[in-house]
N, C-alpha and C positions, 0 to 999 in steps of 0.2 A: 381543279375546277375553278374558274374562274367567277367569281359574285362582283357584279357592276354596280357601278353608283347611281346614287337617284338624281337627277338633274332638275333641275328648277322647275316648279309650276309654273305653267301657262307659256313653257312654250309651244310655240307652233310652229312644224317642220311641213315644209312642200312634198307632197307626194308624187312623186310619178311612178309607173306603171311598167313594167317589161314584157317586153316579148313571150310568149309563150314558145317563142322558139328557141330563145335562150339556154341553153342546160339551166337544168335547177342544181341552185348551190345546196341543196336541202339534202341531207340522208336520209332523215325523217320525216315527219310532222312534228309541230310545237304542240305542246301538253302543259297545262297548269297544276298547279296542287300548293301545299304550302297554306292557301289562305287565309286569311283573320278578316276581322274586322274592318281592317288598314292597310293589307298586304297581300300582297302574294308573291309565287312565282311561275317565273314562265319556262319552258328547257325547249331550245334547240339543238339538233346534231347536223353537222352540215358534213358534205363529201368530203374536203380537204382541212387540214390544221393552216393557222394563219387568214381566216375569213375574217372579215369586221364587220360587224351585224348591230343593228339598232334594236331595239326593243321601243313601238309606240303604242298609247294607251289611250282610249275615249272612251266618253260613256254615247260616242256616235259608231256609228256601223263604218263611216265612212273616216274615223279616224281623223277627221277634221272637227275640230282642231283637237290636236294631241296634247293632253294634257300634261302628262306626264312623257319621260324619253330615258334610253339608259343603253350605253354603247357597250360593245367588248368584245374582246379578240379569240376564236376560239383556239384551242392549244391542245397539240396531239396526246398529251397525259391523260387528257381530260377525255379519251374519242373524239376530238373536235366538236366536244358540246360545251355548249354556254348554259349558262344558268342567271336566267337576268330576274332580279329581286325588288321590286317594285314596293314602294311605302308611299304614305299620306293619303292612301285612299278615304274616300268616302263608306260607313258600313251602310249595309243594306242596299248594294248602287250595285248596277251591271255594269258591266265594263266591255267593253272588246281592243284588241290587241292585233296587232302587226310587227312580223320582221323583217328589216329591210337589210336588203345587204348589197353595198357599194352606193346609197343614197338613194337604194329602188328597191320599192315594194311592189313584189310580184304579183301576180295574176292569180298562181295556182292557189288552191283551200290549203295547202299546207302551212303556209307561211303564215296562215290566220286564226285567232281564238276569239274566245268571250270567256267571262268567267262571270261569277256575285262574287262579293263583300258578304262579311254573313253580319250577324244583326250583333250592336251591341248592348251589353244586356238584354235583359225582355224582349222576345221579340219571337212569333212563331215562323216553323220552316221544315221543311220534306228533306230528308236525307234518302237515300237508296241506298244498298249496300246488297251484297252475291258473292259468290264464290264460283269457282271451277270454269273457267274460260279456257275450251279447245278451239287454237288456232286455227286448225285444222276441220273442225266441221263445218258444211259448208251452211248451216242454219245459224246466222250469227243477227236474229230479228230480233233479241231482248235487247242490244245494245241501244237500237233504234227506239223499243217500247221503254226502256227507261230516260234516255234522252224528250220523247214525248210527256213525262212526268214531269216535267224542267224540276228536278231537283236541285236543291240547292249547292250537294255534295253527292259524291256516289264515294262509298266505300269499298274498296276491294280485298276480302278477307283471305287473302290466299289462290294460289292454282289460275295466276295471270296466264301462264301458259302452260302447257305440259312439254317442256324440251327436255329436262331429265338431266340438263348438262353439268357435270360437272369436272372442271376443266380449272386450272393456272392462266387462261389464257384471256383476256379481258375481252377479246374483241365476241369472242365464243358467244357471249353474255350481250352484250350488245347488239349484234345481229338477232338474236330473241328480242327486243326491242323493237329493235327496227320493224320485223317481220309484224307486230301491233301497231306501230305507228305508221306503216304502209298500206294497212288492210283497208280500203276504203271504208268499210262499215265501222271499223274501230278507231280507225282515224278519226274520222266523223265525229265520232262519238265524242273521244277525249281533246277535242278542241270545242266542245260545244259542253261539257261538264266537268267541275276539280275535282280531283283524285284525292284523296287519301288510300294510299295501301299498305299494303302485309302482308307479308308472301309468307306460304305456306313449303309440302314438301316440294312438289314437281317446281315447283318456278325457285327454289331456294338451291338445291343442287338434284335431287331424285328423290326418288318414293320412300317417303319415313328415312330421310335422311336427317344429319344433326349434327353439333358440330365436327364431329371427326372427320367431317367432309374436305378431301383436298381443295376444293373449289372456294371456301368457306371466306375465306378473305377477301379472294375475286370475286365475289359475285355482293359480298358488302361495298367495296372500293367502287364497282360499275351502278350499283343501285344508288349512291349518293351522288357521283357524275350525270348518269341518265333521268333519272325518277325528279321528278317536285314533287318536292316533301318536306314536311317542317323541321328543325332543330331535332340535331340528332347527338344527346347530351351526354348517353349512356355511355361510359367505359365498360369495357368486357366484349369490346366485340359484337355487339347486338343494334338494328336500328328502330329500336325503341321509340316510339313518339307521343306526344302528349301534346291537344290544345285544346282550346274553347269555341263552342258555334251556342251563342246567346248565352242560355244560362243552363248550357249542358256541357261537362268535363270531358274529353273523351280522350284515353289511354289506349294506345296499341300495345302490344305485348308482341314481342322476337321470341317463336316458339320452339327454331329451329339451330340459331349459329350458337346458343351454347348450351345447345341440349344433351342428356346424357343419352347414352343407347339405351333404346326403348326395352331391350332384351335383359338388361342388365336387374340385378337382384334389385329390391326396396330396399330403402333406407334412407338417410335423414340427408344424404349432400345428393342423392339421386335427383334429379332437375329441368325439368322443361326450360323454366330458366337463364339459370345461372345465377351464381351466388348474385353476381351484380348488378343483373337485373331486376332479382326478386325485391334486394333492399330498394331500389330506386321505384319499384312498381309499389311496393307498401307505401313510401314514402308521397307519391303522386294519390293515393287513396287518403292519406291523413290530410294531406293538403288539401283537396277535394272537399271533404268532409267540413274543415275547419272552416273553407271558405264559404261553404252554404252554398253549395251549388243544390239543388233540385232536383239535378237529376243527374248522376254518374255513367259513362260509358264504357264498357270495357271491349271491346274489339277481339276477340279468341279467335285464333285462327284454325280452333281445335275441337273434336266435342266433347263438353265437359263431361254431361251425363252418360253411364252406365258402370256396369259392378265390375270392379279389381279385376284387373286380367296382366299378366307380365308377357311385356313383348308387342301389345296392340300402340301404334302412333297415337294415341289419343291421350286425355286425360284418365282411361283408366287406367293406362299402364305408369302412370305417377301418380300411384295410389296415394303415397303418403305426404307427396309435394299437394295434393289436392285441399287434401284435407288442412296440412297447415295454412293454406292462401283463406280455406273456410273457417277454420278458426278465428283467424287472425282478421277476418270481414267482422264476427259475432264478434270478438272479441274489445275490437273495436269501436261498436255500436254504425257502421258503416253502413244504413238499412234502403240506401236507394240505390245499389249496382246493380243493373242494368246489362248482361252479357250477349252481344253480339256475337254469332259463333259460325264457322266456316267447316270449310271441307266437308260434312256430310251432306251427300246427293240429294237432298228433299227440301219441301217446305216444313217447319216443325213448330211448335211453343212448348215454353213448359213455364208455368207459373209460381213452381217454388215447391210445388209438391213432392217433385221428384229430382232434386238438385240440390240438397242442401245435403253437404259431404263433412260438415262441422261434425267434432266429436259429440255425441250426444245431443246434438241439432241446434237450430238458431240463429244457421244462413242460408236461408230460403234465396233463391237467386230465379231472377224473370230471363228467360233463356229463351233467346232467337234466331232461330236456322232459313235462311235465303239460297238457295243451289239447288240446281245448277244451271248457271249461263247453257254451257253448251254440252255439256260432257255428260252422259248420264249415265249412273254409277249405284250401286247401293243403299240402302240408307244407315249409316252409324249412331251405335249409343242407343238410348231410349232406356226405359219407356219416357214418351212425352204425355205431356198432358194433353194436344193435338198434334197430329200429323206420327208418324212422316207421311209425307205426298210427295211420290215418288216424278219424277219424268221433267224432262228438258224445256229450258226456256223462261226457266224461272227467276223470280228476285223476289226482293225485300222493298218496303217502304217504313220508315218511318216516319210519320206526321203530329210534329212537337204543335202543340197550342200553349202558347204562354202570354197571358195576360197581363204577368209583372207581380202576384199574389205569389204566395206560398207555395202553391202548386205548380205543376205545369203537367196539360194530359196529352197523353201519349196513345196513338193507334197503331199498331202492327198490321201492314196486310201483306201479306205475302200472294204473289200474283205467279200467273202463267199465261206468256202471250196467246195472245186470243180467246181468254178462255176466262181474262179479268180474276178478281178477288178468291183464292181459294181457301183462304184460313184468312179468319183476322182476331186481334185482339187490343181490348182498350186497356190500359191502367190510367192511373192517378201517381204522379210521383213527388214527393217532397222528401226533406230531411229523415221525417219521422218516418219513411218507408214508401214501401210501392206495392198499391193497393189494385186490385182487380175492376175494370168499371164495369166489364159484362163476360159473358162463353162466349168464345170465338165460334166463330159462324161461318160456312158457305156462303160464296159470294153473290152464286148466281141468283137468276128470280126464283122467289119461290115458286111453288105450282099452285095453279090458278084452274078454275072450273073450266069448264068447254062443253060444249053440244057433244063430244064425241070422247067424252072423259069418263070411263067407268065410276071415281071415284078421287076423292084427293089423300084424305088420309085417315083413317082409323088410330086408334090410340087407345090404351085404358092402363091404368095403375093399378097391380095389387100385391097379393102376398100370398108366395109359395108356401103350404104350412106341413105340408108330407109331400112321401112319392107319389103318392096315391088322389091330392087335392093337388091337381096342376091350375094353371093358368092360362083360361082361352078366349080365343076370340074370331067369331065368323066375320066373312066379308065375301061380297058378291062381284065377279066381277062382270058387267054387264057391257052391252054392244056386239058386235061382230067382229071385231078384231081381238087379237092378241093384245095384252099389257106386258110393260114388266115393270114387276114390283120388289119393293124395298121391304124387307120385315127383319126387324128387329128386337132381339129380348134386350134389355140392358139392364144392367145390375151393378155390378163395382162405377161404371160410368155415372151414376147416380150420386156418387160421393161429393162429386163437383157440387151438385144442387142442399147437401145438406142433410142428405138421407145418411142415417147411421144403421141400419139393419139391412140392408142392399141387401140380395142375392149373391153370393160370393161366387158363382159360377154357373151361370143358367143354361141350360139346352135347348133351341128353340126349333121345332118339329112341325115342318109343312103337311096337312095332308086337303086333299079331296075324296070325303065320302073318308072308306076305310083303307084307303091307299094312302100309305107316305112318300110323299114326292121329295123330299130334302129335309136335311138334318143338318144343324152346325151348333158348335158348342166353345168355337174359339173364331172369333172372325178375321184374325188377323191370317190366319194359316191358307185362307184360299183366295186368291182374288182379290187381294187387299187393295191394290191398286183400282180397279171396276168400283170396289165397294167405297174408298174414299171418291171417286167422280159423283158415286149417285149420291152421296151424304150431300154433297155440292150442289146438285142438280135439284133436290126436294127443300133445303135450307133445314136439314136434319144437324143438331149439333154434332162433334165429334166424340169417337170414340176410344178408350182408352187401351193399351196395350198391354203386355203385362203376363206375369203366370197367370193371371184370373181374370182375364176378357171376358168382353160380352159377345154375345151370338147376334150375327148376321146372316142373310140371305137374298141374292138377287138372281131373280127368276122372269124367265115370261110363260105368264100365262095365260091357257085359252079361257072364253068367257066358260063362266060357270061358279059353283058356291066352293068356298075352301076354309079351311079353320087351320089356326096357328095354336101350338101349344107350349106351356113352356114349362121346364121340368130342372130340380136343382142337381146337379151331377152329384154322385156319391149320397143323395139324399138332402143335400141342403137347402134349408129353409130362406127365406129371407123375400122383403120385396125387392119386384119387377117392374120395368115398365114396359110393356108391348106395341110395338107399330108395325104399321103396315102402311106402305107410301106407293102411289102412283108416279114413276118416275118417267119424266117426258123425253 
């Protein structure tokens, strides 16, 4: 791979323009990634070896005058990609970019980018980040709606594509590139946003694949040719990466080139991994730590949460590698990581509740799920403290405020094109830890009165105290049309609020008159997916999952009086809290 020089500030190169009838010397699109503060980089792949191509830089659209310039030849080792490495930037500056090759800058969008500088120190900013991009589906509208968020960075946590390839052959791996850097909508995309990524199974060699993969070398040797991407420091074969955007650390972790078979027994060298990663990835959190960063990132391109299983691709199947990365977080006093986490199909959160895999407890971890771009797939791991929210079209945001203090606050929303905000959550993050700043919420509007509204919402708090003294509440629903409505018992989901006597398992029973029209006793079992849009749709908080859920129900009903009841399974005692939502 070839890395060009920086050339002099201020100079200014004459542009001209070529034919559009010329062949393009391009194989791909240019893509940035790599940047700081101060720097970046830009990658071209062009048709033939021996092209000489310029790199020009402005904070003008029109490249006049070029600030910066930086030449170099590409060379068949490399796939005929250049990798031009640009320094002395200004932070916090946009930039755009051009490549010229033979002293002409073409016409077509390929030859073109922009990037930001990210801020140094102090300084707030939008990151994105998602998972599971199929090339192949022809709904590719998230790349567009997160490009409309002008992020500053887009993260990609794995499953850039699903080719499955695993192959000796370098060029194999590259045409998988290609096929993203031609796609117009993701073309688009990745010259208009920097990349940071982490590829996960399907884009690393195949499904739960790891290192014993023969492809394993080829496809690291083409990812450092093709990809902009920062310092890649790690020995053992892994592309490990590590930088700073303001006063946020952010670590990627290699889950795949030297991981052990997922199938394989437990034990103490068993490894997501690898020995040489794991010392170098401790190493990057003490660093972290000591430097007083604010807020730590950690990039999983895996799900952490769920219970010991041998043989599942995830972190349960490195049960006991889990556990020592948690120990060694507590043990360390490391109380602001921050887990960005990939491959499962949903939007998710979990705020510490359900992720702390330390022995004996004391690394509660704020765990955040963005998927899927386009592929839609199941949901892994759980229970969450919100979500999963299952279905296509999804990302992540997150939006740092940092005013230069102690803190810096943090908002998670995780979105679905056209459909805006469907989970969000806020913390507070400093040295001393990461604090919750509200319950994640539905994004949509809430519901609002009307001329033609039976009702908005019903509610009441109490306490199951036998079989026998249930918990009820009427409600009329009035007009001539049909409603359909939201009723809910909730009880374990109350823990969030501070309640320690919850309900540990409630049954919530529809009737009219002496008729039962619906019963549920665990809501995640029927319609989970319906039942998280209406939670969305009335600005009902989330609910949790788990052997001891809470009961839902979504019904339409004709006008007339109906009573909800709500009863403890097996006899259990405990408060409740009951609703009933008019959902629009």
């Amino acid at each position: 791979m070839f890395r060009c020089c920086l050339f002099t500030l201020g100079l200014v190169f004459a542009i001209s323009v070529a034919s559009a009838q010329t062949p393009s010397p391009f194989g791909s699109g240019v893509w940035s990634g790599g940047v700081t503060s101060t720097s970046a980089n830009v990658v071209a792949r062009f048709t033939a070896p021996g092209v000489r191509a310029r790199l020009q830089i402005s904070v003008n659209q029109s490249l006049k005058p070029a600030l910066f310039s930086a030449i170099g030849t590409a060379a068949a080792a490399a796939g005929n990609t250049l990798t031009f490495t640009v320094q002395g930037l200004q932070p916090d500056t946009d930039y755009f970019y051009g490549v010229e090759v033979g002293g002409v800058l073409r016409a077509e969008p390929v030859s073109r980018g922009q990037l930001r500088t990210f801020p140094l120190g102090s300084g707030s900013f939008k990151i994105a980040f998602a998972s599971c991009s199929d090339l192949r589906k022809p709904d590719q509208r998230a790349f567009d709606a997160i490009a409309a968020e002008k992020p500053l960075l887009f993260i990609h946590m794995g499953d850039l594509h699903y080719s499955d390839t695993d192959s000796t052959n370098p060029d194999d791996y590259r045409e998988n590139y290609d096929a993203i850097l031609n796609h117009p909508v993701q073309s688009a995309f990745y010259r208009k946003v920097s990349l940071a990524y982490m590829w996960d199974d399907h884009d690393f060699t195949g499904d739960d694949s790891n290192g014993t993969a023969i492809g394993a070398a080829t496809v690291r040797s083409v990812y450092r040719d093709t990809v902009p991407h920062y310092p890649i420091t790690v020995a053992g074969g892994t592309i490990a990466q590590a930088f700073t955007v303001g006063r946020a650390r952010v670590i990627m972790t290699d889950l795949h080139s030297a991981a052990s078979v997922a199938a394989s027994a437990e034990s103490a060298t068993k490894s997501r991994l690898g020995a040489t990663q794991k010392a170098w990835f401790k190493q990057e959190l003490i660093a972290a730590r000591d430097a007083g960063f604010p807020l730590i990132i950690w990039v999983n391109t895996s799900p952490w949460i769920g219970a010991a299983r041998l043989g599942v691709d995830s972190w349960a199947g490195f049960s006991t590698e889990r556990a020592e990365l948690a120990n060694f977080v507590r043990d360390n006093r490391i109380k602001n990581l921050l887990m960005l986490s990939g491959d499962m199909h949903a939007l998710a959160y979990d705020d510490g509740r359900n992720s702390d895999y330390a022995v004996g407890g004391g690394a509660p971890l704020v765990v955040l799920h963005a998927a899927p771009l386009t592929r839609l797939g199941g949901p892994k791991g759980g229970p969450y403290a919100a979500g999963p929210l299952i279905g296509i079209l999804q990302y992540g945001l997150l939006d740092v405020t940092d005013t230069g203090g102690p803190t810096v606050h943090v908002r998670y929303s995780g979105k679905r094109v056209g459909e805006g905000t469907k989970l969000s959550f806020q913390f507070v993050a400093s040295t001393a830890g990461i604090v919750a700043d509200s319950i994640g919420t539905g994004g949509l509007s809430a519901v609002t009165s009307g001329a033609d509204r039976a009702f908005v919402n019903v509610s009441t708090r109490g306490r199951v105290a036998t079989a026998g003294d249930v918990l009820i509440v009427g409600f009329v629903v009035g007009g001539t049309a049909p409603r359909t409505i939201l009723a809910r018992a909730v009880g374990p989901s109350l823990a969030v609020f501070g309640i320690t006597d919850a309900l540990s398992r409630p049954t919530l029973t529809l009737h009219r008159g002496n008729v039962v029209i619906a019963s549920n006793d665990d809501w995640t079992l029927t319609d989970a997916a319906r039942l998280f849009t209406a939670f969305d749709r009335v600005g009902a908080f989330r609910l949790l999952g788990g052997a001891n859920p809470d009961a839902a129900l979504l019904t339409t009903l004709a006008p007339g009086a109906y009573t909800l009841q709500v009863t403890g399974v097996g006899g259990a005692v405990g408060t409740v809290l009951l609703e009933a939502y008019d959902v629009p």
